[in-house]
C-alpha positions in Angstrom: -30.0 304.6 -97.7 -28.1 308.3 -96.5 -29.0 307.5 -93.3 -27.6 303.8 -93.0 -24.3 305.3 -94.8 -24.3 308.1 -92.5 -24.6 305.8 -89.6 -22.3 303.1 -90.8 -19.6 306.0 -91.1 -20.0 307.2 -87.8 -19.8 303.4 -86.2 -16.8 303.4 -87.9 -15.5 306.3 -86.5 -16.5 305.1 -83.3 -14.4 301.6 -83.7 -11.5 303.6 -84.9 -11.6 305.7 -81.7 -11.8 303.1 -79.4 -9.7 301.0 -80.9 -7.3 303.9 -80.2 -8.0 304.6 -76.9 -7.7 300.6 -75.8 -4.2 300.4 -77.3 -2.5 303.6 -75.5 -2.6 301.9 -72.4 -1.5 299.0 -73.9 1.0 300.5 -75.1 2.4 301.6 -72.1 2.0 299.0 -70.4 3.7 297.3 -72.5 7.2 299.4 -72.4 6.7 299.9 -68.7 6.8 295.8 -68.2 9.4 295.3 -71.2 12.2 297.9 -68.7 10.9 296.1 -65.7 11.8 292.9 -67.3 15.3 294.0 -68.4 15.8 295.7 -65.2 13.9 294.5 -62.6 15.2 296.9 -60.0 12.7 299.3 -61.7 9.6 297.7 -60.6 9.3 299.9 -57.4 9.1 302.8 -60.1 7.0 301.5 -63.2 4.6 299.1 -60.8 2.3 302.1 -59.6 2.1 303.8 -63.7 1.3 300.2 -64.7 -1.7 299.7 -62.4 -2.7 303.3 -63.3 -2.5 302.4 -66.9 -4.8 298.9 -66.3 -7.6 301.2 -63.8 -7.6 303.4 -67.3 -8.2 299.9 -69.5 -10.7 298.8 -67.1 -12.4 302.3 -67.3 -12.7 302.0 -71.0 -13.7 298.6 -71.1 -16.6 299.3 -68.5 -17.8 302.2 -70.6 -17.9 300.1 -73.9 -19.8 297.2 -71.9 -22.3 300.2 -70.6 -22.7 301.3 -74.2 -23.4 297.6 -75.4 -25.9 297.2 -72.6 -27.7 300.2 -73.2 -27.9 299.2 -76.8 -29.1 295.9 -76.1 -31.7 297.4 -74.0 -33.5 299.0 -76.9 -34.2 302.6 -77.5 -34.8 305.1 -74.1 -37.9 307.0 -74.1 -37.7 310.7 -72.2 -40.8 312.1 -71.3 -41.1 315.8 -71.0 -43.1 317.2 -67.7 -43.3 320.7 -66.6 -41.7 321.1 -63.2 -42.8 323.2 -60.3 -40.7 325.0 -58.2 -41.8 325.6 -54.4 
């Protein structure tokens, strides 16, 4: 039961930190768009740290869709072999 707790906490964690990490970009790309709107003169300057900030949220994304997929996949075996040298 220490462990399920202990892993339960940790998923947790996990959530909170991605969570996190999703809505920075948001964030900003949210402000970025909101001066663009009231000042659309702007775009030439907030366009390029806008697509930065969506490449970043499409970065993060991909890595949580690799996690789930390895996941799903079951657990990876390593096997251990002594390597030679020439």
């Amino acid at each position: 039961m220490k462990k399920y707790m202990k892993l339960s906490a940790r998923k947790d964690e996990f959530i909170s930190f991605a969570s996190h990490e999703l809505k920075t970009p948001l964030t900003t790309i949210s402000g970025y768009l909101q001066l663009v709107e009231s000042s659309p003169d702007l775009a030439s300057d907030f366009l390029p740290r806008i697509s930065k900030q969506v490449k970043r949220l499409s970065a993060i994304i991909g890595d949580l869709l690799d996690i789930s997929k390895m996941q799903a996949a079951g657990p990876i075996s390593i096997l251990r072999r002594q390597v030679y040298w020439v």
